[in-house]
C-alpha positions in Angstrom: -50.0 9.9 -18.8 -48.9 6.5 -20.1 -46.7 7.7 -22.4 -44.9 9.8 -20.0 -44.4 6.8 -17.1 -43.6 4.9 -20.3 -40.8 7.4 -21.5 -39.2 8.0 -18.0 -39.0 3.8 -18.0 -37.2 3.9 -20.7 -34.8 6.6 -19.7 -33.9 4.9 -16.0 -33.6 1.7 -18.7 -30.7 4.0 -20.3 -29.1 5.7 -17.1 -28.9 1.5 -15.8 -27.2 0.2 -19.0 -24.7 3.0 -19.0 -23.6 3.2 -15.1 -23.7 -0.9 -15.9 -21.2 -0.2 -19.1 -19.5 2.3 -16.3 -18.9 0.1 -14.0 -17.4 -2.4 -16.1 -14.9 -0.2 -17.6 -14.0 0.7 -14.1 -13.5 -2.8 -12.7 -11.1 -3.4 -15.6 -8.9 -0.4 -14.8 -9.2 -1.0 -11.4 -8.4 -5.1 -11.7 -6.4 -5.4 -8.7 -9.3 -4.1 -6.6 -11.1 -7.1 -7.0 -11.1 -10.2 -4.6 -8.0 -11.9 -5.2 -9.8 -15.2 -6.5 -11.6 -13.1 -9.4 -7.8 -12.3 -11.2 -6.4 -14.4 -13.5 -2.6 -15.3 -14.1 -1.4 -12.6 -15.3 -3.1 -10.3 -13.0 -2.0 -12.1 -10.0 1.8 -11.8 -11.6 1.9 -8.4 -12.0 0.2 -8.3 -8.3 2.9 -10.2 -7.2 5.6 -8.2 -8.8 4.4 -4.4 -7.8 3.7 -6.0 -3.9 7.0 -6.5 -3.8 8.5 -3.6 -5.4 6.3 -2.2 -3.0 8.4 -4.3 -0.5 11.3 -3.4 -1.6 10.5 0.6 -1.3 9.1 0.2 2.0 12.5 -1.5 3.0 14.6 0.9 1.6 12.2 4.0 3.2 12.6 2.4 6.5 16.8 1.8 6.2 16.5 5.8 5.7 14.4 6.9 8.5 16.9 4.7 10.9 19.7 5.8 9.1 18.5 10.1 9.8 18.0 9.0 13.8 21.1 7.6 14.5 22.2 10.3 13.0 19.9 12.7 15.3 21.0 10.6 18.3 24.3 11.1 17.7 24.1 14.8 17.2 21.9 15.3 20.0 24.6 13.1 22.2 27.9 15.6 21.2 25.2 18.8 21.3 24.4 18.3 25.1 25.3 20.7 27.4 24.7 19.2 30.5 27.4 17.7 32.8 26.9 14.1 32.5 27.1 12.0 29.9 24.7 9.2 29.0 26.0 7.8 25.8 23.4 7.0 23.0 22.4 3.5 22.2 25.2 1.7 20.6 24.7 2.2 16.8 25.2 -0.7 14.4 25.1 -0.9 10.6 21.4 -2.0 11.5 19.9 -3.0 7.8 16.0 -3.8 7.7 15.1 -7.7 7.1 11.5 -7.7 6.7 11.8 -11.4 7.2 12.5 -10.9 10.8 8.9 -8.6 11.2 6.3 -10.3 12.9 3.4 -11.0 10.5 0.4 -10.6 12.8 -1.6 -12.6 10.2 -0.2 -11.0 7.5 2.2 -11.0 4.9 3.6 -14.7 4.6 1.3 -16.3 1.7 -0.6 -13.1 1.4 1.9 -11.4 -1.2 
């Protein structure tokens, strides 16, 4: 009896050093998960340069999308059938400047 409770000891022993060993090799390929005060220099450089590639795709995503409806609005606007005409909302070259979003607490020192 002893030697059994002392064998299954050993063998949570094991299962604990390996989903410890685990974890640890997850936490290094998963860096930027960590709290932002736990990554060094470089970390927080590379951080800092795929946020705002990130930025930068999120811009150019969002130029699209209003780029497609103006187009839509101006389609639908010539494919009306009806007899009066209510012209669309005056379209602009209208270019995204995320500096002009409001940050709600976010962005500005975060990235």
């Amino acid at each position: 009896m002893m030697h059994q409770v002392s064998n299954q000891l050993e063998m949570e022993k094991k299962k604990t050093e390996e989903l410890n060993h685990t974890r640890k090799e997850n936490k290094s390929q998963c860096w930027w998960e960590a709290p932002i005060e736990e990554l060094n220099l470089p970390q927080l450089e590379q951080l800092k340069v795929s946020l705002e590639h990130l930025k930068k795709n999120v811009a150019r995503q969002v130029d699209k999308l209003l780029i497609q409806n103006s187009q839509v609005r101006h389609q639908q606007f010539y494919a009306s059938t009806s007899g009066a005409a209510v012209l669309p909302f005056e379209s602009k070259n209208v270019v995204f400047n995320p500096d002009k979003v409001p940050s709600h607490g976010y962005g500005r020192g975060f990235y």
